[in-house]
C-alpha positions, -999 to 999 in steps of 0.1 A, spaced: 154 -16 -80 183 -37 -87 195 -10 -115 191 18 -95 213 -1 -69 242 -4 -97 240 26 -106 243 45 -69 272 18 -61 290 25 -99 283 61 -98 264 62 -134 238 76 -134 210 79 -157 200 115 -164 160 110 -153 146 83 -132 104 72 -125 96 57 -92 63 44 -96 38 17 -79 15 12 -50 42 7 -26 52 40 -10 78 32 14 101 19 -19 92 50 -33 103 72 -6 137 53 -2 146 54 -35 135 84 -41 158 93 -10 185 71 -23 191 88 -53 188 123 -36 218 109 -10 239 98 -42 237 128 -70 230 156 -47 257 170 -21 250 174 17 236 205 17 232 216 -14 201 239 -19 211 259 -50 215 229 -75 185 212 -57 149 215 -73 115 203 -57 80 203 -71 50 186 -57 15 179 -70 -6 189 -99 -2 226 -118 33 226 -121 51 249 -141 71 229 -168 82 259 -183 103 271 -152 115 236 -146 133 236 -181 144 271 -176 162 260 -151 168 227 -166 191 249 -188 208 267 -166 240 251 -155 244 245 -122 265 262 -98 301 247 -82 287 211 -89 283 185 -117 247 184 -122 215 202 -114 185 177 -98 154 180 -99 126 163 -83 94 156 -90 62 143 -68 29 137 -76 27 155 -107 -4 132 -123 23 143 -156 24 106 -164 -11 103 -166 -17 135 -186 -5 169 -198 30 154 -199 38 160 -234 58 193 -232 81 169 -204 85 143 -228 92 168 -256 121 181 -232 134 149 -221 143 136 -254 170 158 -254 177 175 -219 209 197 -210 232 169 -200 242 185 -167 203 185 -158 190 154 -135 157 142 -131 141 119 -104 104 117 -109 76 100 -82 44 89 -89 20 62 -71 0 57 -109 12 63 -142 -6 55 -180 26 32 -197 8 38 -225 20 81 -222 46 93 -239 65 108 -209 64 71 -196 82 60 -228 105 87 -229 115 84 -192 114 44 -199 135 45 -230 166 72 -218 164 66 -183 154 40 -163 117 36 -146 111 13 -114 80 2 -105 73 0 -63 48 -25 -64 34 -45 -30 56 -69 -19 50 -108 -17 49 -130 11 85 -144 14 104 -110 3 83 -92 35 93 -121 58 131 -112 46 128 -78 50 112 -79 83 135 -103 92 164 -87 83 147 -55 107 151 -78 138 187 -92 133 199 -57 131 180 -54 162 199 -81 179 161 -100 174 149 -127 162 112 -146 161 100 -180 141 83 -176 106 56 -182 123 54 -154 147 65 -129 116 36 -149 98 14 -137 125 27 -103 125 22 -97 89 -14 -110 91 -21 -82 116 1 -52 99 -9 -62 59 16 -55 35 21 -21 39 56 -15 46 52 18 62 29 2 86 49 -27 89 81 -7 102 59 15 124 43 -19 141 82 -31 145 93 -6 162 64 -8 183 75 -43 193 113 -42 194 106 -17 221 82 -38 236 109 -75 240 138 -49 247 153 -67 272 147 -102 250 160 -117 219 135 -134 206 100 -121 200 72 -142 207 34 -151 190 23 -134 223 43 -102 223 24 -97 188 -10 -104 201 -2 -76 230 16 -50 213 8 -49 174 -24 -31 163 -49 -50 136 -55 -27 110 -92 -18 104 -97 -39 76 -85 -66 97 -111 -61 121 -133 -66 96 -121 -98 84 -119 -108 119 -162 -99 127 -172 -117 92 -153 -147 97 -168 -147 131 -204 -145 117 -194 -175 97 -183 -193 121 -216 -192 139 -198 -166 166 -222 -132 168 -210 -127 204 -176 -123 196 -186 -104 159 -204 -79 179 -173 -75 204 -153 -70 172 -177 -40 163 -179 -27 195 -141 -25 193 -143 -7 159 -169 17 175 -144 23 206 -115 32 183 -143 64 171 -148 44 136 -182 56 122 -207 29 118 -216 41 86 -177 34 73 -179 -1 94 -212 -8 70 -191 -2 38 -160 -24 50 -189 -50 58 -202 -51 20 -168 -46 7 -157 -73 24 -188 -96 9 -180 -80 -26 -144 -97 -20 -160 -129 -6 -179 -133 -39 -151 -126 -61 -129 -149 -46 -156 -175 -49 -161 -166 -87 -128 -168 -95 -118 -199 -74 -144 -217 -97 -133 -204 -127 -97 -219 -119 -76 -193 -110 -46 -199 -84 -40 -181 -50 -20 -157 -68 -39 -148 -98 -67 -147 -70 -46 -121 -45 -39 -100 -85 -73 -98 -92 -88 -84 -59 -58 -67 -49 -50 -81 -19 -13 -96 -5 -8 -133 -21 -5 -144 14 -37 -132 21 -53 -152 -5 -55 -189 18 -76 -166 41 -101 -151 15 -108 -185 3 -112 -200 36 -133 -174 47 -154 -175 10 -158 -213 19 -183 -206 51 -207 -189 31 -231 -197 0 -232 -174 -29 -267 -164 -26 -260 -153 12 -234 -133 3 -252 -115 -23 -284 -113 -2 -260 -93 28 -247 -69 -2 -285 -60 -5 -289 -56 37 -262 -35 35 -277 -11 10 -310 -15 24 -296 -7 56 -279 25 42 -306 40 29 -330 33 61 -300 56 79 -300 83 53 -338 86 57 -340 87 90 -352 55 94 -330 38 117 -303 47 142 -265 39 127 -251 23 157 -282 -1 159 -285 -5 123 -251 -21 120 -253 -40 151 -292 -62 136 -268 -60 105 -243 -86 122 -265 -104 141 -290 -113 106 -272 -106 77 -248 -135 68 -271 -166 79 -258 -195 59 
């Protein structure tokens, strides 16, 4: 990111870039970025977009070597193709020696490194990789939001906040926004204007209903389901989370043994590294063979829905109240 940066504020510019990575907010500003910098307000002539699979590579280097019209360079842009994963060969072939007045600005949320449009791309341009963002540089950033606000709160109210929203920055700027609006006529945002105003993601919930069950609460799990059912969830999708979350809960155990830090942990499951204190403190409440024993409920309890067996709602519900007994 810090090259693309240069390059914007230096005005040279590579003649292709790859945004790639899990994090698509980064993607979308960059991508946005680099449209603001080579392209001119307004410009829909020397302006190219393609989205998805099945594009036509052909007519993008047609028109790759046509030169563009009353400006310096002709842009194009490129979303989604799957072209770094396969079929990107004819691109690469291309790339390795464009038209110079022909700029390329590709997206992309997975790419094989191993391709050789990824090489290509790599070696005469520059590729950027939006990956999820760790603890401290989300606290900056989110930070940095409310002192432009004329706002401020205490690492451990953002702490909070971030353990509600998750690390997705899109969801993070929506749940912002939310609460600047909320402490409008205050400057400093409290652990209780979080707790009124900022919505716990789903996943959260679940979290939140199995570290219940651990802690010996089924009153308040159930109240967490309940809550899950009132937001039009379908119990069958609640009953995945569950064993998902049990799948995670075993992992973190098996990897914590092995000797693996909170951060190798957060890598390997895919989770935020702050997140990873909570896993293991949640892992901690229950034995391996209960966690693996409420992986089999939960199938069991699948298929006794599928056949007709059981009602959903209920099933879920003697689910919570059985399935995670220490």
């Amino acid at each position: 990111m810090n090259q693309i940066r240069e390059d914007i504020k230096n005005e040279t510019f590579r003649q292709m870039y790859l945004l790639y990575g899990e994090e698509r907010y980064l993607r979308r500003q960059y991508r946005q970025r680099l449209r603001d910098a080579l392209c001119a307000q307004g410009d829909t002539i020397n302006v190219h977009c393609y989205e998805g699979n099945g594009i036509s590579i052909g007519e993008i280097v047609d028109l790759a070597e046509t030169l563009p019209f009353l400006s310096p360079r002709r842009v194009f842009f490129i979303t989604d193709s799957g072209l770094f994963k396969s079929g990107g060969e004819k691109m690469a072939e291309y790339l390795a020696q464009p038209n110079e007045t022909a700029y390329f600005v590709f997206t992309e949320s997975e790419v094989d490194k191993r391709s050789k449009l990824f090489k290509t791309v790599q070696s005469r341009g520059h590729a950027a990789e939006c990956a999820v963002q760790d603890e401290n540089t989300l606290k900056r950033w989110v930070a940095g939001i409310l002192a432009k606000e004329g706002k401020k709160a205490t690492e451990k109210t953002i702490q909070q906040f971030l353990s509600k929203t998750g690390s997705d920055m899109d969801n993070i700027q929506s749940e912002l926004e939310k609460l600047i609006c909320f402490c409008m006529d205050r400057e400093v945002i409290t652990e209780e204007d979080v707790e009124t105003v900022c919505t716990a993601r789903i996943s959260g919930h679940i979290f939140d209903m199995v570290d219940a069950i651990g802690s010996g609460q089924p009153k308040k799990a159930l109240e967490l389901y309940y809550d899950l059912l009132a937001l039009r969830e379908p119990p069958m999708r609640i009953l995945f989370l569950i064993a998902r979350q049990c799948n995670l809960l075993m992992q973190t155990k098996d990897l914590k043994a092995s000797g693996f830090d909170n951060r190798a942990i957060a890598s390997r499951l895919g989770i935020p590294p702050f997140a990873a204190g909570k896993y293991l403190a949640q892992a901690s409440r229950f034995s391996m063979s209960a966690l693996k024993q409420a992986v089999r409920r939960c199938v069991d309890t699948e298929e006794a829905v599928k056949s007709g067996r059981m009602n959903d709602m209920m099933s879920v519900e003697i689910l919570i109240l059985t399935v995670l007994g220490r």
